[in-house]
C-alpha positions as CSV (number, residue, x, y, z in Angstrom):
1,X,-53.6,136.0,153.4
2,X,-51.1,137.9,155.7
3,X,-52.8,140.7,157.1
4,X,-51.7,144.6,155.6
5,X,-50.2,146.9,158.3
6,X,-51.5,150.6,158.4
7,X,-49.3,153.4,157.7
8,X,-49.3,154.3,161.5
9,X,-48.1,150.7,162.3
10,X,-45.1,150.6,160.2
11,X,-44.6,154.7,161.6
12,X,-45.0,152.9,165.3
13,X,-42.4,150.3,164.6
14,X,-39.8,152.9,162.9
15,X,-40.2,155.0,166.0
16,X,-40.1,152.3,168.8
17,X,-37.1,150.7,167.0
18,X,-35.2,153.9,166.8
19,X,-35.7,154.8,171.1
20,X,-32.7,155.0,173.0
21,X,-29.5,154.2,171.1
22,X,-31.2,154.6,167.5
23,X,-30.8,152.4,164.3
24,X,-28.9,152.8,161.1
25,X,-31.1,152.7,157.6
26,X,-30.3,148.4,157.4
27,X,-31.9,147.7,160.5
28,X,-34.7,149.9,160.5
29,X,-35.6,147.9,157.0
30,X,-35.1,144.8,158.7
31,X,-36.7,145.3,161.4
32,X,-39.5,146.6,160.2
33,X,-39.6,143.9,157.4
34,X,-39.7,146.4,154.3
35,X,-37.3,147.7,151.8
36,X,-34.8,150.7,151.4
37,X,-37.3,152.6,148.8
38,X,-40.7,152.5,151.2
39,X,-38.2,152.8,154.4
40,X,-37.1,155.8,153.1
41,X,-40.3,157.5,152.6
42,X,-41.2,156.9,156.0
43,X,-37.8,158.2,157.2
44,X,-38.1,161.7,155.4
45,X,-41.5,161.9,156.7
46,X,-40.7,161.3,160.3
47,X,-37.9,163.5,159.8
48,X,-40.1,166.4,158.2
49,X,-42.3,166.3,161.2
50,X,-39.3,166.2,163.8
51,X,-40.6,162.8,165.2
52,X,-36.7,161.5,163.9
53,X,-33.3,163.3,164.3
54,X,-30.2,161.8,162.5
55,X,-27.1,161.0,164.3
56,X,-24.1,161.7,161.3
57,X,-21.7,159.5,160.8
58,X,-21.3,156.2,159.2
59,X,-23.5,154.4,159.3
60,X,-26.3,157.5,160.4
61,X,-28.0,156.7,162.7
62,X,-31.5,157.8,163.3
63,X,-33.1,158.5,166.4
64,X,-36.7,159.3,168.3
65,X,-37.0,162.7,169.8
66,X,-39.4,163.5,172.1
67,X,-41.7,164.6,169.9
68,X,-41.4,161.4,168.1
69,X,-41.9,159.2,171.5
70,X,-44.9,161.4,172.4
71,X,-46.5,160.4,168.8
72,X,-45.2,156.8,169.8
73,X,-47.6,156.8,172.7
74,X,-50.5,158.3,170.7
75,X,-50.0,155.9,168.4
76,X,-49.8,152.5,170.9
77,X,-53.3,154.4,172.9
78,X,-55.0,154.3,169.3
79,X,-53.9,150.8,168.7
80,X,-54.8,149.3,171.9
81,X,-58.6,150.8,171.4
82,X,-58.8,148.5,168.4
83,X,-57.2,145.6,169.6
């Protein structure tokens, strides 16, 4: 039976993928293995809490700020302590 990731996991992967140059809505659900529907509820949240800024355009692009790549950090430290 695969194992269930957290909600902090999948958060973790969103915001590590979208560092640096971002990533458009398709590769965020791809990377993340998921689908548009749940992808999206994690995007709005990030967004809510400013962890996420989108780049308009086409496709938009969403990226970490630094609020979003200090939560990152938290996030990894709290993982590593259960590892």
């Amino acid at each position: 039976m695969p194992h269930k990731r957290s909600k902090e996991q999948i958060i973790a992967q969103i915001l590590d993928l979208c560092q640096g140059e971002g990533a458009n809505k398709t590769k965020i659900v791809y990377q993340v293995n998921s689908n548009f529907r749940t992808v999206m509820t994690y995007l709005d949240l990030l967004l809510k809490k400013d962890l996420l800024e989108v780049i308009p355009g086409y496709p938009i692009i969403y990226k970490t700020t630094s609020e979003g790549e200090i939560a990152l950090e938290s996030l990894k430290a709290v993982e590593a302590i259960f590892s």
